[in-house]
C-alpha positions in Angstrom: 38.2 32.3 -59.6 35.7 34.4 -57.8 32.6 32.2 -59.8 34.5 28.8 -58.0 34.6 30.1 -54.9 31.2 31.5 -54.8 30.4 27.8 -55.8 32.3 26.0 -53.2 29.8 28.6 -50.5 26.7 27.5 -52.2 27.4 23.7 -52.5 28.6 24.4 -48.6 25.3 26.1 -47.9 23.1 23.8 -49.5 25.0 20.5 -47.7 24.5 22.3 -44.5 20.9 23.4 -45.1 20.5 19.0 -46.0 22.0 18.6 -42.1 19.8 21.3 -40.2 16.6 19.5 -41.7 17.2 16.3 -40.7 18.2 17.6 -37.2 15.5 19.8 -37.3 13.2 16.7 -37.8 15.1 14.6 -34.9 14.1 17.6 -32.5 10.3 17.1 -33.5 10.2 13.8 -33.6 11.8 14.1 -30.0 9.0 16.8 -28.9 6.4 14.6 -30.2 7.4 11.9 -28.3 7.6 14.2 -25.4 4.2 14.9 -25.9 3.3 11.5 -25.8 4.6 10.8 -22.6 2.9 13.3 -21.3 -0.5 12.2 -22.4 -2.2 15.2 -23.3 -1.1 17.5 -20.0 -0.3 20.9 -20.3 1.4 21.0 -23.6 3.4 24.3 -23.3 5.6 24.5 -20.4 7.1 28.6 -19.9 10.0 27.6 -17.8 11.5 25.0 -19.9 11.4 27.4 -22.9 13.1 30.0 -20.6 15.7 27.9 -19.9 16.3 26.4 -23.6 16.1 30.1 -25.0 19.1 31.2 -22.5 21.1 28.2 -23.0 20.7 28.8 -27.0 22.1 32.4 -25.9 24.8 31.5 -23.9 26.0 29.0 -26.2 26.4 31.5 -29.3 29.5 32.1 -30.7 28.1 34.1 -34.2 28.1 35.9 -37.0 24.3 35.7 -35.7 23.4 37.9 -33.2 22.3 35.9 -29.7 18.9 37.9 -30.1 18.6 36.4 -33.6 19.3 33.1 -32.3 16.7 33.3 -30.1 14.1 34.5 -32.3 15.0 31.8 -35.0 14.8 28.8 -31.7 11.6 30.4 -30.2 10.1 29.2 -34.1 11.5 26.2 -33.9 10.4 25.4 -30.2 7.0 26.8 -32.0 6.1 24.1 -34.4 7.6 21.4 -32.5 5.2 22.4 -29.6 2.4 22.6 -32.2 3.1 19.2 -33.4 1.2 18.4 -30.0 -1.6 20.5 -29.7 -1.7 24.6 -31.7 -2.0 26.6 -28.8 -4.9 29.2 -29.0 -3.7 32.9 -28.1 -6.4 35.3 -27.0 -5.8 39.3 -27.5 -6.7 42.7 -28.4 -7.9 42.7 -32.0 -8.4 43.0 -34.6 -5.5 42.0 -36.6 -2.4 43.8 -36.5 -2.1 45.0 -32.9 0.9 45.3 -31.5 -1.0 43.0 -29.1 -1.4 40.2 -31.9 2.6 41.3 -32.6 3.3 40.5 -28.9 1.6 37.0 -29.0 3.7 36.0 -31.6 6.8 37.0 -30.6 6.4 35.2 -27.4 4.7 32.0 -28.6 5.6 31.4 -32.8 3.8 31.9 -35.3 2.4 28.4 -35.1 0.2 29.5 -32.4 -2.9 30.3 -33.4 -4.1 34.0 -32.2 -7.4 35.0 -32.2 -8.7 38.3 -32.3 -11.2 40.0 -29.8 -12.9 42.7 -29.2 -12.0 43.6 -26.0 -9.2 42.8 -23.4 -12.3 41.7 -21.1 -13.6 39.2 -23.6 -9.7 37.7 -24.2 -9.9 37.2 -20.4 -13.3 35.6 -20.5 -12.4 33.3 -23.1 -9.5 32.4 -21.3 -11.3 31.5 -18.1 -13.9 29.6 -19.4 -11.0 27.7 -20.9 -12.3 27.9 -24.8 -8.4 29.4 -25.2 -5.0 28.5 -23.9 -4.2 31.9 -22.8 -4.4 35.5 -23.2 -1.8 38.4 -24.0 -2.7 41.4 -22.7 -1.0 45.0 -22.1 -0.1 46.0 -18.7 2.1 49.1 -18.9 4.1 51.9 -21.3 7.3 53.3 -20.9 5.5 56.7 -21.5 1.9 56.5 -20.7 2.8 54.4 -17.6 0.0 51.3 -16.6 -2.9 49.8 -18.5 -5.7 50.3 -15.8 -8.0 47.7 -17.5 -5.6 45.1 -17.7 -4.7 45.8 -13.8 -8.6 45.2 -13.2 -9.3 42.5 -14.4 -6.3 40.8 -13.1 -7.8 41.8 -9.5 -11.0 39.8 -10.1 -9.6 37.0 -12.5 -8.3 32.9 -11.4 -5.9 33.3 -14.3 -2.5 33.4 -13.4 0.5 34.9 -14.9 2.7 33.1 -17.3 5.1 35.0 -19.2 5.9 38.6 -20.0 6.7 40.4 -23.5 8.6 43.7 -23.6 8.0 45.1 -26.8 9.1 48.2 -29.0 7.1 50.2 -30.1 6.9 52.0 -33.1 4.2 54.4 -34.1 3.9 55.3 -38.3 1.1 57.9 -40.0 -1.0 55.6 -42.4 -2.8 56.8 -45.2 -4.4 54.9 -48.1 -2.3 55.2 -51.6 -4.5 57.9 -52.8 -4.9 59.8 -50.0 -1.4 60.3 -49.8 -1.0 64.2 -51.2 -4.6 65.3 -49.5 -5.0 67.3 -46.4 -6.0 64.6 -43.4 -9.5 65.6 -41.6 -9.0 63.4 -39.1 -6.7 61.2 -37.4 -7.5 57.7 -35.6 -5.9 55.8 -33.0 -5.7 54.0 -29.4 -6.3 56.4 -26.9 -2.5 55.5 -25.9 -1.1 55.9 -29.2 -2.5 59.6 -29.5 -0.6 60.2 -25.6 2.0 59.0 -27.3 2.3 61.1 -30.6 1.1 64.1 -28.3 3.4 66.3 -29.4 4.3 65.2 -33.0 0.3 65.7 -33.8 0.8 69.1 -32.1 3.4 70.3 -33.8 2.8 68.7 -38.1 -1.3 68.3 -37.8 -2.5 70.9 -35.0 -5.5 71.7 -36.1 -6.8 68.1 -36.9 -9.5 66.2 -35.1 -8.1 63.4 -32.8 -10.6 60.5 -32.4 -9.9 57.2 -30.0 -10.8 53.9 -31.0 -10.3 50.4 -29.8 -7.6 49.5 -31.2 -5.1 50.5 -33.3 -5.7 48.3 -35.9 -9.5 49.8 -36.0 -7.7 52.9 -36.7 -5.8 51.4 -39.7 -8.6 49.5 -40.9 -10.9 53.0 -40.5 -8.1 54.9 -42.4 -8.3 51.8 -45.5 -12.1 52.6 -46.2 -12.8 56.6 -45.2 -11.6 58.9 -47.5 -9.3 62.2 -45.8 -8.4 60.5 -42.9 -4.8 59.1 -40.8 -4.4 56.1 -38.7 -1.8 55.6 -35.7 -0.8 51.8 -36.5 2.6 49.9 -36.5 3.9 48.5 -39.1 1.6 44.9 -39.3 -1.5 47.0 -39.3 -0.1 48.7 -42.2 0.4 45.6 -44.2 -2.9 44.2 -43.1 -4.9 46.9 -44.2 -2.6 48.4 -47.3 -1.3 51.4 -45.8 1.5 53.6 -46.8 3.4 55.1 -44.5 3.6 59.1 -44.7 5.0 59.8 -41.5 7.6 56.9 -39.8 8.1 56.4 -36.0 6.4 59.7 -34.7 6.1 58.6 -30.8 7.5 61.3 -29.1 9.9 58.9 -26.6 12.7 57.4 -28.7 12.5 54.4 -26.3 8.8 54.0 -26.5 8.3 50.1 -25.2 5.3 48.3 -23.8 5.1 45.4 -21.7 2.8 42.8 -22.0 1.4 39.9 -19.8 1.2 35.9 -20.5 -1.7 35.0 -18.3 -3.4 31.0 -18.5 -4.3 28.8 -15.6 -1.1 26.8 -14.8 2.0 27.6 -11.9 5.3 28.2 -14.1 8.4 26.2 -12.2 11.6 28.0 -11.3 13.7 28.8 -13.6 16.6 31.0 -11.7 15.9 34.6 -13.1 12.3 35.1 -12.3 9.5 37.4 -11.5 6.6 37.5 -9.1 3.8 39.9 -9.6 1.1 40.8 -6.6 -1.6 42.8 -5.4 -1.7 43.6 -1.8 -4.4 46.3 0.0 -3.5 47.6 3.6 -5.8 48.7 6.3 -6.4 52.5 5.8 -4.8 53.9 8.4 -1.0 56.4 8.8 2.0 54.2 7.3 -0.1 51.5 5.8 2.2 51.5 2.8 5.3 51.0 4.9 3.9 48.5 6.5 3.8 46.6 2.5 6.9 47.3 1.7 9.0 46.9 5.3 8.9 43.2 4.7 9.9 43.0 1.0 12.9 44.9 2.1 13.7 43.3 5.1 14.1 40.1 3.4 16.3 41.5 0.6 14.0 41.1 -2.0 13.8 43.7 -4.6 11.0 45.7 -5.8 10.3 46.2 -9.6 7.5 48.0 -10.1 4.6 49.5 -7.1 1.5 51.0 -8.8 -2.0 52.0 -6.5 -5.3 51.5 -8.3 -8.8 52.5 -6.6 -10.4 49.1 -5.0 -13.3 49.9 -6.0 -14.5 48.6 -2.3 -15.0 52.1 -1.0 -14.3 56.0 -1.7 -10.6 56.4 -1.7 -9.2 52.7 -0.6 -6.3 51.4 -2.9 -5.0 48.3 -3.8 -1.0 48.2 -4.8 -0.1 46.1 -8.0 3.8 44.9 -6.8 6.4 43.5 -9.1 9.4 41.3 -6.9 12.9 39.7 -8.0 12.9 36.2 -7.7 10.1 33.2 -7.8 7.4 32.7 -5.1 9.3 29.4 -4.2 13.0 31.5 -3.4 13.0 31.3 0.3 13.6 34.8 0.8 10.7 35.1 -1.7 8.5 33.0 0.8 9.6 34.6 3.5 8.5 38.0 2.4 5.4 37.0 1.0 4.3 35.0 4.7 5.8 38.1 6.5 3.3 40.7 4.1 -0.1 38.1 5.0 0.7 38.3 8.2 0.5 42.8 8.3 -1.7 43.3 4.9 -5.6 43.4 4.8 -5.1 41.5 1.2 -2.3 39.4 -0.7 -3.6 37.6 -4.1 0.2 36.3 -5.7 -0.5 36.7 -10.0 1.9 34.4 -10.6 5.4 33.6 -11.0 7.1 34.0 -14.0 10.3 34.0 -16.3 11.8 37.5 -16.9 11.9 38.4 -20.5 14.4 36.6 -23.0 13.5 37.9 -26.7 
């Protein structure tokens, strides 16, 4: 009996599996002739995908998890959108970066990422247009913000997309037969070593820390010198044939990062939205209040307020602001005429859809 019923699953299974291909193929062909339409505009549209990746959410009934869902129609929505034109996705490499691990999970893997060798030169590549866009950090839940990636955002045309919130999840790599010996060294990003502070502190006190670009250059350093570690997650131990001798050591539990989408295009509406901005005040008693009084007044809230040095002269700041709500919401617009109108400085990154996977 139990042989016939595990039958009547499979023949179910593979009838179904028959059904999602060909409607599968009817949602290409329909993205291709999308595409056509279009004429060879701007292929990849954030908004839209915001909206299609809720809806799929919303609409969810299970076994599947609505976060599964999502992952399994953001692959979809992937090669459909690649049936057009392969986008080209500049980041932090080399390969195996939780930055390479961002770019995929916001784009597909049919996006085609390409590795560089630093966040400047992603940016570059960007604005000279020779990629579609960049993925780059811009803060940690424990090491707070990326300054670099606030930089050059001050001085760059590009404008922000997207955002990826990502968790992270830091493992001691080791080649094979290394595994027993006592580590020398240890490599990693300068973040990931803030981040295993105190695990490094209190199982390999007495080793030499040493920074390096990337994570993935620590994993790739650990695969060829004899006697040393690598911080890396868990695609930089695949890439370079790593085992793992120590798993998640961050010291926060909740250790996440959030990265930026940043290309040349204005991203549409899209009802639960973002708008990020850097504002600079005259330098003079209550200058901050006088950048925030107008957010507030116009009952728009604040997400995020960090100062970096302007680099215009000794000790004036420029404010990196994160705001509920699209640059087109007319208490968004309202704020944002209300803050030109007291700043010394408003550049608006971009307007964005909040997070869905």
């Amino acid at each position: 009996m139990s042989d016939h019923l595990l039958k009547q699953h499979r023949d179910a299974i593979d009838g179904i599996d028959v059904q999602v291909l060909d409607l599968l193929n009817q949602r290409a062909s329909h993205a291709r002739a999308i595409g056509e339409i279009k004429g060879g505009g701007v292929v990849y549209r954030p908004e839209r995908e915001a909206q299609v990746l809720r809806r799929i959410r919303s609409l969810n009934q299970g076994p599947l998890s609505s976060e599964s869902v999502a992952r399994l129609f953001r692959e979809v929505m992937s090669e459909c959108l690649a049936l057009e034109r392969p986008l080209s996705i500049a980041y932090l490499g080399p390969e195996g970066t939780f930055t390479q691990l961002a770019a995929i999970k916001h784009f597909g893997h049919a996006a085609r990422t390409v590795a560089c060798a630093s966040v400047d030169e992603a940016f570059r590549l960007v604005e000279a247009r020779t990629l579609d866009y960049v993925v780059a950090p811009v803060e940690n839940s424990t090491e707070g913000a990326v300054g670099r990636t606030l930089d050059l955002m001050l001085a760059s045309s590009l404008k922000i997309c997207g955002e990826v919130v990502l968790r992270i999840h830091h493992h001691l790599l080791r080649r094979a037969e290394d595994a027993e010996a006592p580590v020398r060294r240890v490599y990693a990003h300068a973040q990931a070593l803030a981040q295993c502070h105190e695990w490094l502190n209190k199982n390999l006190p007495d080793v030499e820390r040493v920074s390096v670009a990337s994570n993935a250059e620590a994993a790739r350093l650990a695969g060829v010198e004899p006697g040393v570690a690598a911080i890396a997650g868990q695609a930089a131990a695949e890439r370079y044939q790593l085992i793992k001798v120590a798993e998640r050591i961050e010291d926060e539990p909740n250790n996440t990062t959030r990265f930026l989408v940043l290309g040349h295009q204005d991203v549409g509406p899209t009802g639960e939205d973002k708008t990020s901005l850097i504002v600079a005040a005259p330098n003079r008693a209550g200058a901050l209040y006088t950048l925030l009084a107008p957010i507030a007044a116009n009952g728009v809230s604040m997400t995020k307020l960090e100062s970096r040095p302007a680099r215009a002269g000794l000790w004036e700041y420029v404010y990196f602001i994160d705001i509920e709500g699209h640059q087109s919401d007319v208490n968004v617009v309202a704020a944002l005429e209300a803050l030109k109108a007291s700043a010394a400085f408003v550049k608006i990154l971009g307007s964005y859809p909040l997070a869905v996977i």
